[in-house]
N, C-alpha and C positions, 0 to 999 in steps of 0.2 A: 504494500500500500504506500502510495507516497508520502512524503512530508504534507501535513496542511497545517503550519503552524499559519495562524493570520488568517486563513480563511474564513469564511460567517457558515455557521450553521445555527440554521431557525433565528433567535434574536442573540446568540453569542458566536465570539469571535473566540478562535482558539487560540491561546496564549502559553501555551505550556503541553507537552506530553509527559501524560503520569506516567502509563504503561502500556505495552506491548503483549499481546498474544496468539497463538493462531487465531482466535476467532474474531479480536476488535483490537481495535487503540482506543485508549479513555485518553480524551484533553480536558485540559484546565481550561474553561470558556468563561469570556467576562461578559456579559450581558451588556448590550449596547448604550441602554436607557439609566438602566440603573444598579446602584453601585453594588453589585451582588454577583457569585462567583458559583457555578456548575460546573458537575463533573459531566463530561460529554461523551457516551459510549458510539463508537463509530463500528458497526458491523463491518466484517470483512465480504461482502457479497453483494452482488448486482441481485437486486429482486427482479423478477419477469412482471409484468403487468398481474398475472394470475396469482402472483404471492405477495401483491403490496396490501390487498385488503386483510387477506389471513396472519400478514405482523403486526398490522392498525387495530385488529381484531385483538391481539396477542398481546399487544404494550397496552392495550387500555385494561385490558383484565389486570395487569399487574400495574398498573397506577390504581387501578380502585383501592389495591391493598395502604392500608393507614395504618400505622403502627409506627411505635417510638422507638421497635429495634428492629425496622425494615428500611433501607434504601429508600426514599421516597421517590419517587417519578417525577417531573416536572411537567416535562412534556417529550413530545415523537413525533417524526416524522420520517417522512426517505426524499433526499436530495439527489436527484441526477440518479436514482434507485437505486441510492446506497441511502441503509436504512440506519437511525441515528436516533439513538434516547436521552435524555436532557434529564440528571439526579441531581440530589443533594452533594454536596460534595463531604466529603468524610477527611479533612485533613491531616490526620494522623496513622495514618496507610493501614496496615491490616495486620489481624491476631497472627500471621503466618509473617508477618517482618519484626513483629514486637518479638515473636517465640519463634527463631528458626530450629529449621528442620536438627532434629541430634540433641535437642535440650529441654529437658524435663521442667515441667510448670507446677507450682505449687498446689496444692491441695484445694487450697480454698479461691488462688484464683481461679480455676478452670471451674470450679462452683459456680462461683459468680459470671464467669462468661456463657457458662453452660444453660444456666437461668433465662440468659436475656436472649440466647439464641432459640432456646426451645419453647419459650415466650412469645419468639415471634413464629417459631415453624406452626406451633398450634391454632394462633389466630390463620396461618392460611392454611392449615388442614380444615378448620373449620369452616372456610368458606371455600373448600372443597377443592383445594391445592395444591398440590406436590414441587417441593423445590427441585428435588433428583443432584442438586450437584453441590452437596453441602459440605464444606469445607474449608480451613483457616483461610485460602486466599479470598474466600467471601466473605468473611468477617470483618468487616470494617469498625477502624474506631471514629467514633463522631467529635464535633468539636469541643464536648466536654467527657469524651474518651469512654461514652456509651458504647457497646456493641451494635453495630447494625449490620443485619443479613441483606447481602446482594445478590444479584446476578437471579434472581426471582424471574426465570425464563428469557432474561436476555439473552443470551445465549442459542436460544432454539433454532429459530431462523437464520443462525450462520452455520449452525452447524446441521441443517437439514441442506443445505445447500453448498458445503463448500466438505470439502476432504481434511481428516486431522488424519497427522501421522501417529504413528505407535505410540512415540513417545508423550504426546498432546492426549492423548485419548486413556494411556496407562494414569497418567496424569488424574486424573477425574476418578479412572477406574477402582485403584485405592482407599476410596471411599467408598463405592460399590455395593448395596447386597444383591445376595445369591439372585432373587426375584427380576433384582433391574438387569443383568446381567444377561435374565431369559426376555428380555422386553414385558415383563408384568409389575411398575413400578406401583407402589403404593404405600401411603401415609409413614409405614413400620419402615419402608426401605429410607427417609430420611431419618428415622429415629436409629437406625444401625450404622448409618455414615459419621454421625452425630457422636455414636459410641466409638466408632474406629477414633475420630478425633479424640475425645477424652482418652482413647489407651495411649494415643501416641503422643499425646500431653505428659502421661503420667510417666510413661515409659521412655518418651524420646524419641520412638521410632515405634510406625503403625505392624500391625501384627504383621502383613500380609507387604511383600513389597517386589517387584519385580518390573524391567521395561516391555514385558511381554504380555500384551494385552488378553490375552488367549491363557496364561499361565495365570495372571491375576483372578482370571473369571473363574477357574479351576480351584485355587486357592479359598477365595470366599464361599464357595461353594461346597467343600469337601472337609477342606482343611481345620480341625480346632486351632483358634487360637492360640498362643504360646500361656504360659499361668504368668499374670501376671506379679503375683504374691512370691512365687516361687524364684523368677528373675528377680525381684525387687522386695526383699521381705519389709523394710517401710511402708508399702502400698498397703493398707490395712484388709484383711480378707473380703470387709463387709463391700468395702468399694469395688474393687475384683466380684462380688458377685454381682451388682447391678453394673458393671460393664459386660460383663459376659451374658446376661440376658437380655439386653440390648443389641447384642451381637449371636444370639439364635441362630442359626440357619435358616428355620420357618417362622416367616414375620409372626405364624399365632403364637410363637411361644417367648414375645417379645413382649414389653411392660405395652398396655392397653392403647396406650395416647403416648407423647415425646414428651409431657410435661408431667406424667408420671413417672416417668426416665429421669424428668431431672429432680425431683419431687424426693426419687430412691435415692437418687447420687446426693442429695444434699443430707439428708439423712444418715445416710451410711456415711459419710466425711465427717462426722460428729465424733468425736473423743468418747471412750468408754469412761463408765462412772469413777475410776479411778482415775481416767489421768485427762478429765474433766469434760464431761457427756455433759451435753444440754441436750437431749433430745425428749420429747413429749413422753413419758410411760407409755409402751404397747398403742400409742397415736400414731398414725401416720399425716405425713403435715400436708396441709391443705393447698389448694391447688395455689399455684404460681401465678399471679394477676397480674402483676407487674415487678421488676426489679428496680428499686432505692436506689441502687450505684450507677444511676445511670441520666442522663439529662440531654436530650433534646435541643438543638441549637434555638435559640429565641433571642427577639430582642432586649427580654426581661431578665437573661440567664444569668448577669451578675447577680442580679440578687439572689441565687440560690449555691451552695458551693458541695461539691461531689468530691467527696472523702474518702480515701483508700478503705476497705474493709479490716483489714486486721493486720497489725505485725508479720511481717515477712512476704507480704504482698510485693510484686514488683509494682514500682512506682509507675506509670503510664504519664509520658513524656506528652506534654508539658504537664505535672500536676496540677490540680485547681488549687487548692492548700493540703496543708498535713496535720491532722488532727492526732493527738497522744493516743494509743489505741487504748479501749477501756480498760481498765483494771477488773480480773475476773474474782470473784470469791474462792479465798485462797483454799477451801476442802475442796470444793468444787468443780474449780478450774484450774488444777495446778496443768499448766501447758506439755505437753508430750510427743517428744521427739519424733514417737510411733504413730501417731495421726497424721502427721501433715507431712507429705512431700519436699526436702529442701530443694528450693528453685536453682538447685546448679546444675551440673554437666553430670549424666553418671554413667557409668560405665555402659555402651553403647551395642558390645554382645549380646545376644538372647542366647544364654546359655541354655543346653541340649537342643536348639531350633535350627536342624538342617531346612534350608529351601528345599522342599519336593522337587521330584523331576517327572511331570508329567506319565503317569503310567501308559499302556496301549488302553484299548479300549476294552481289552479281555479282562483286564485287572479292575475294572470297576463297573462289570457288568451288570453286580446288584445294586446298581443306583438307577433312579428311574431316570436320571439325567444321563447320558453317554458322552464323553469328550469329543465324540462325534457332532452330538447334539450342541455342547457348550461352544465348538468351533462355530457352525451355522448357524449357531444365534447369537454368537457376539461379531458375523463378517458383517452386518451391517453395520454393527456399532464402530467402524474401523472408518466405515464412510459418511456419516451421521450419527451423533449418537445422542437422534430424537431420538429410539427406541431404548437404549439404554442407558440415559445422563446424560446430563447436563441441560440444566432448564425445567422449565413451570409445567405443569400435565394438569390438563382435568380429574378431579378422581370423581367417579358417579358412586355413590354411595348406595344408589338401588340395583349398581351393575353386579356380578357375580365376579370374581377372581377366579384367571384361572389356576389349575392345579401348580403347586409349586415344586421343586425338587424336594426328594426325600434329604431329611436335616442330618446335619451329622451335631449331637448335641455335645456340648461341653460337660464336663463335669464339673457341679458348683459345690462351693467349700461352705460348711456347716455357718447357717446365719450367727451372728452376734446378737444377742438377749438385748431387748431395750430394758433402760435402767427403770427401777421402782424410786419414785418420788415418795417421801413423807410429809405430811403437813408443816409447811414452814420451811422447808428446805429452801436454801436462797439456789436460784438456777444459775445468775447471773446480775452482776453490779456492771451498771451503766456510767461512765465519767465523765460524760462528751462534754457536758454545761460546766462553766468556766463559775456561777453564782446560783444565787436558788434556784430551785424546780417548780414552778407554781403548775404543772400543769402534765397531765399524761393518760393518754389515750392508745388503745389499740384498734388496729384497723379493721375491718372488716372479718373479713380473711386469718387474723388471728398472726399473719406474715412480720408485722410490723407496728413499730409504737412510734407513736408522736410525741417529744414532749417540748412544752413552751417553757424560756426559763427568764430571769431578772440582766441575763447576758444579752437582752434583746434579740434572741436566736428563737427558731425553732429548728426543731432537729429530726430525719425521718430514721430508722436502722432496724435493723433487725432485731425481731424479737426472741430471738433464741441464740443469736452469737454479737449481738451490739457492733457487726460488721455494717459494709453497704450504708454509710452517712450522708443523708441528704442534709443539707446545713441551710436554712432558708433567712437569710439576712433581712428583711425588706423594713422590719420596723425599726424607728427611729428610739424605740423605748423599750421596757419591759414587754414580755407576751407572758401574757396574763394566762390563754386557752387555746388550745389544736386542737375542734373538734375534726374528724372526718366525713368528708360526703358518706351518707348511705354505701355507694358504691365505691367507697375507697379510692376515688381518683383527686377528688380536690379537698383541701383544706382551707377552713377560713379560722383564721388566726385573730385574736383579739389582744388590743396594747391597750397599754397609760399613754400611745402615743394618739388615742381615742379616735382611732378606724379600727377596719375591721379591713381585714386581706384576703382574698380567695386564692386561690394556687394552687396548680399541678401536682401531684405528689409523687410523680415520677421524674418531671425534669426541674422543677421550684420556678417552672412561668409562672407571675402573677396575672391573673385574667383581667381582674380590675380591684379599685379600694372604695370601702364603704365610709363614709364621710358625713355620717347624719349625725353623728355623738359630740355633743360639747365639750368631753369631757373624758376621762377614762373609761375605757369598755373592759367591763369584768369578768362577763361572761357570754358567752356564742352556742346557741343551739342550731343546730339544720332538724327541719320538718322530717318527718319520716320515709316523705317520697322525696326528699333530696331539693322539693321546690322552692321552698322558702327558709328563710334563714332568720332567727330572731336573737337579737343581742341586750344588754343592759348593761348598765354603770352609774357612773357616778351624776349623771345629771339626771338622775331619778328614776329614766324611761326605760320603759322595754321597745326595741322598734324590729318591727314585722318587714323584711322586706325581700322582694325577687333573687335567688340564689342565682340566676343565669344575667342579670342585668345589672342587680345593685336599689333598681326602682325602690324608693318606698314604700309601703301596702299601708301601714299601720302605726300611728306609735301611741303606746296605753301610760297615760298617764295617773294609775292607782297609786304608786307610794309617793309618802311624804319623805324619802332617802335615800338613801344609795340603791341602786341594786344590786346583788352580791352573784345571785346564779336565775339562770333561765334553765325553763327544761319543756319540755314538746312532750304531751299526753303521745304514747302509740298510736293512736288513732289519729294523732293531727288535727284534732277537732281542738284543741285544751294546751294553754301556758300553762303553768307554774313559776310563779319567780319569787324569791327570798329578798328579803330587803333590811338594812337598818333600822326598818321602822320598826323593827319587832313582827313582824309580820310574812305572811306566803300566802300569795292572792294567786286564785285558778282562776280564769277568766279565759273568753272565747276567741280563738285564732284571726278568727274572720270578722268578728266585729269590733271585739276590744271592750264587749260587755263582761262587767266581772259576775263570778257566779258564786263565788264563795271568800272567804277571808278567814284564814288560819291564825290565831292569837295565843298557843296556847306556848309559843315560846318566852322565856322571861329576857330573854337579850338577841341581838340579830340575827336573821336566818340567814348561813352561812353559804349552804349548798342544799340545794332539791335534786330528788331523783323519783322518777314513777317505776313503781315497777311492773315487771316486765305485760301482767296483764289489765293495765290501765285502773285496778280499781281502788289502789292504795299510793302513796306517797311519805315517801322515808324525806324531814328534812332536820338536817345538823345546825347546831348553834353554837354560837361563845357561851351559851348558858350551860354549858359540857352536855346537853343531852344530844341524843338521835331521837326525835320520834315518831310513831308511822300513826298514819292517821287515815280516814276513809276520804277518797278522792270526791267525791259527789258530795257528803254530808259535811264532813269536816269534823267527825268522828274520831276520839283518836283513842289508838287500838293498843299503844305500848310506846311504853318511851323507855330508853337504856340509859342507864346512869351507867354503864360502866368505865369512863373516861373522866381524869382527873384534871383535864384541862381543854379549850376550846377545843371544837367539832368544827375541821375546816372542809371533809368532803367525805360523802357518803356517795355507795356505791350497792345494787343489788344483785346478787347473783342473775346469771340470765336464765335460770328456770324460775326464781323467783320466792325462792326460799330462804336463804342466810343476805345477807348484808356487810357490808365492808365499810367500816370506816376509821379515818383518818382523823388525827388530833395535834394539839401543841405538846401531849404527855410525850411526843416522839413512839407513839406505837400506831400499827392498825390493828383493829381487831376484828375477827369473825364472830358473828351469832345471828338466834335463829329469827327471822324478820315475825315470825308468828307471836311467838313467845318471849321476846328480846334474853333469852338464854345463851350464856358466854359460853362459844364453843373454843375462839384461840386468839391469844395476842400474839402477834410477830411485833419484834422487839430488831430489827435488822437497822435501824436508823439511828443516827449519834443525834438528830438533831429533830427541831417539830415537820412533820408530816402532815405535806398542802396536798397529795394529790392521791387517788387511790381510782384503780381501773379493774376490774375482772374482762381474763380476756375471754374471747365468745363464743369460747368451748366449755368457760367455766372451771377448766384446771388448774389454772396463775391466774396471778394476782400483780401488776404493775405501780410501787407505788413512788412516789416522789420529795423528795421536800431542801429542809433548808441548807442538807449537809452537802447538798450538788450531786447529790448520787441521783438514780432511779435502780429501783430494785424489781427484779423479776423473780418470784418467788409460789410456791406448789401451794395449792390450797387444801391439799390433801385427797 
């Protein structure tokens, strides 16, 4: 292909070549209009008239795809019938330049990239997708060193139309399962490419490796694996066994979904309870909705800052900043050498792993596949390889699959026990915040906690390794609260700098700032269906307003004082808000009519919570009690004294039985919301406790306060 540095394609001129490969050149295209820079993928092929509709057809399927770890599409077209796609550009090149070939990657980052890769293969399995050519050179790092998956069928149309050599084509084929190999790609065949990646991560070098197109297909197909445990006894068994079932022979005996693939691998990368396990008791963790380590280029992206996940991570060049990694609970989490992978060089033989030498076809006559067969169905793949890699596939989810080759299965090594939690065991201390914790929330999903701190931060990570830190700078003051959307994608954050912020909780875009409060904002509820959003403070009000615009609906003017917490009946029909006044007034969402007035506190209502089936309300006071009362009457059913100093945040189990709250004693306590009966104080804090969270499974307990910790802790 010639040089076309300078040339215009669509509305950019090309200014740079990134890269070179049999099938296209990416340039660096500056956009003519405006000051904004794509990566420009140039196919290598003359389309005919009769194949310019079926790539226009092709590239628009794959700009529909939206996802924060997917290439995004800009635009397409074919110039002079050479056809050309217009992406984001990813300036920090790819997982396969960061990690070259021969050099083993850490444990936990190949987690984290594993996450955001099979985060995004899911969302296009689900809109019924197949990548087929997944692999480090498609992993791109973004401008704030997110993973994004490419080449989402760019590829197709050059290579249905133009010839790769052996070596272009073994290239791909390395990644390969047994299925794509016979032309029968489908959803499991990305989730096994996915795992060849993770072994040759962990390992250095993928299992299967040769320039002979035809001997690779043989390989994947026949061949087990090498053990990885047994070349590398560091590689913890449990990990070895969720690669090697990702790596099946027959996609059925492959984990169900890619995001269950990486759901196992996160899991299994967990330290045993000696040499410090945080994993759920006998839970398996919930599905993968998005990855924290990771950010989205935006105009707003200063304000959110993406933080290495844990000591001994490689730094990803440029770093955003470098946050102290948390301090773990010294029983707990004493760190061990034998969990995590050191990110060096390691010895790069697979010891007892002779390469095969293709048998005749008499030697593997009881296979239902023949070296015959494997020859005639990877020659096409030699001159195209639509049929076996590289690029997007429809999968039809009502079509039938055909027969696959008989498996040759691996032998997997005895699982690892998940650890038994006891009541009050601490999982994990959180250090991220530099000053108090007023505030802490867990997502959705159960994935991840939010907490707002007197640092003027808020902070997104994980809830079971305090890795993956999303750092959200935007306010100018204290953040007082992080509640989460319903759906766990935005957060709107409340200051002393009296707005209210909404924002990404994947990349820290702020979408807009709420601006209606005179004064400090204390507390931020969202509606149940995620549509509106209601806050309070210090200039008295409660204000009701559009979660997607900012619009104002409502503002209720009942107390005569500060407002201290807001809380949204389940139903969304019903506030609750606590006040200085001595008081907790329920009153109506929609019209700002109050319906009831709770007095039975003797000093300010601190924090309210409904529980979870709308008909009771637990709220805390400085008067040291909890008390739950009847949501409709104002009835009250129990009040706990068992707290020897202020009540700053109550919290109900999510079945709706025990209670959690928070004090100035420096404890939280559990008991029964029925009976207000002491079931358990956790004493894990040196200092007074502003925040308390059960996550939404009900097993931990998130709590916060003045000593700058957050603690994640077993509810028994």
């Amino acid at each position: 292909m010639a040089e076309r540095l300078g040339q215009q394609f669509g509305n950019y001129r090309l200014v740079r070549l990134l890269g070179r490969g049999g099938s296209a050149e990416v340039y660096l295209g500056q956009h003519l209009r405006l000051n904004m820079q794509a990566a420009i993928k140039i196919l290598s092929t003359q389309l005919r008239e009769n194949e310019i509709e079926s790539f226009q057809r092709e590239a628009e399927t794959i700009a529909s795809l939206t996802h924060p770890h997917i290439v995004r599409i800009l635009d397409f077209d074919v110039k002079e019938g050479v056809p050309f796609i217009v992406m984001d550009y990813a300036p920090n090149g790819s997982l396969r330049q960061l990690h070259p070939k021969g050099v083993p990657v850490s444990l936990p980052s190949i987690v984290s990239y594993i996450q955001q890769v099979a985060d995004a293969l899911q969302y296009a399995h689900d809109q019924k997708l197949i990548h087929r050519d997944v692999k480090p050179e498609n992993m791109l790092l973004g401008r704030r060193n997110e993973v994004l998956l490419g080449d989402f069928g760019i590829a197709t149309v050059a290579h249905r139309t133009t010839t790769l050599n052996i070596q272009e084509a073994a290239g791909t084929a390395i990644y390969m399962a047994p299925e794509q190999f016979q032309g029968m790609p489908r959803p499991a065949s990305d989730e096994y490419a996915l795992g060849i990646v993770v072994y040759e991560w962990l390992y250095g070098t993928p299992p299967f490796t040769s320039n002979d197109f035809i001997q690779l297909g043989y390989q994947h197909t026949f061949v087990p694996p090498p053990s990885l445990h047994n070349s590398n006894p560091s590689i913890p068994p449990a990990v070895e066994q969720v690669v090697l079932t990702a790596l099946e022979k027959d996609p059925h005996r492959r984990f169900a979904t890619v995001s269950a693939f990486a759901r196992a691998l996160e899991q299994a990368s967990q330290p045993s309870p000696s040499s410090g396990l945080l994993t759920p008791p006998g839970q398996p963790l919930p599905p993968i909705n998005v990855n924290p380590w990771s950010s989205q280029p935006s105009p707003l992206a200063d304000e959110a800052t993406v933080l290495p996940p844990a000591q001994g991570q490689p730094s990803l060049s440029p770093p955003a900043e470098v946050l102290t990694p948390p301090t773990r609970a010294p029983l707990v989490y004493a760190p061990s050498a034998s969990t995590n992978t050191p990110d060096v060089a390691l010895p790069l033989s697979m010891n007892g792993f002779v390469q095969p030498v293709l048998p005749g076809e008499s030697q593997i006559a009881d296979r239902r596949v023949s070296r015959r067969a494997i020859v005639v169905g990877l020659a096409a793949g030699l001159t195209g390889l639509a049929a076996a890699g590289g690029g997007i596939s429809w999968w039809a989810l009502s079509h039938s699959q055909p027969t696959s080759p008989a498996p040759v299965h691996s032998p997997k090594p005895t699982p690892t026990p998940a650890p038994t939690y006891h009541q009050g065991d601490t999982l994990f201390i959180y250090h991220g915040h530099s000053d108090l914790v007023l505030d802490v929330t867990w997502s959705p999903d159960d994935r991840r906690i939010a907490s707002g701190s007197v640092d003027r931060t808020a902070q997104i990570w994980s809830s079971f390794t305090g890795g993956n830190v999303l750092k959200y700078s935007g306010h100018s003051s204290e953040v007082r609260v992080v509640p989460w959307s319903p759906d766990g994608t935005r957060i709107a954050s409340g200051s002393d700098d009296t707005t209210v912020q909404v924002w990404d909780t994947v990349t820290g875009k702020r979408f807009f700032t709420y601006s209606g409060h005179s004064n400090k904002v204390l507390d931020v509820a969202w509606s149940p269906d995620g549509k509106r959003i209601a806050s309070g403070g210090w200039d008295h009000t409660v204000q009701v307003w559009d979660a997607a615009t900012g619009s104002q609906l409502l503002t209720y003017r009942g107390h005569t004082n500060i407002v201290n917490s807001v809380a949204w009946s389940p139903d969304g029909k019903r506030i609750a808000s606590g006040s200085d006044d001595n008081t907790v007034q329920v009153w109506d969402a929609t019209t700002g009519n109050r319906i009831l007035t709770y007095r039975g506190h003797a000093n300010s209502g601190r924090d309210v919570a409904w529980s979870p089936n709308g008909k009771h309300i637990a709220s805390g006071s400085f008067d040291k009690t909890v008390q739950v009362w009847d949501a409709t009457t104002g009835n009250r059913a129990v009040i706990y004294h068992g707290h020897s100093g202020f009540v700053y945040a109550v919290a109900w189990s999510p079945g709706g039985l025990q209670i959690a709250s928070a004090s100035y004693d420096k404890t939280v306590q559990l008991w029964v919301a029925a009976s207000g009966s002491h079931i358990y104080t956790y004493r894990g804090h040196s200092d007074i406790v502003e925040a308390v969270a059960w996550s939404p499974n009900g097993k931990y307990i998130a709590s916060g306060g003045v000593d700058t910790t957050v603690r994640v802790w077993a509810t028994g």
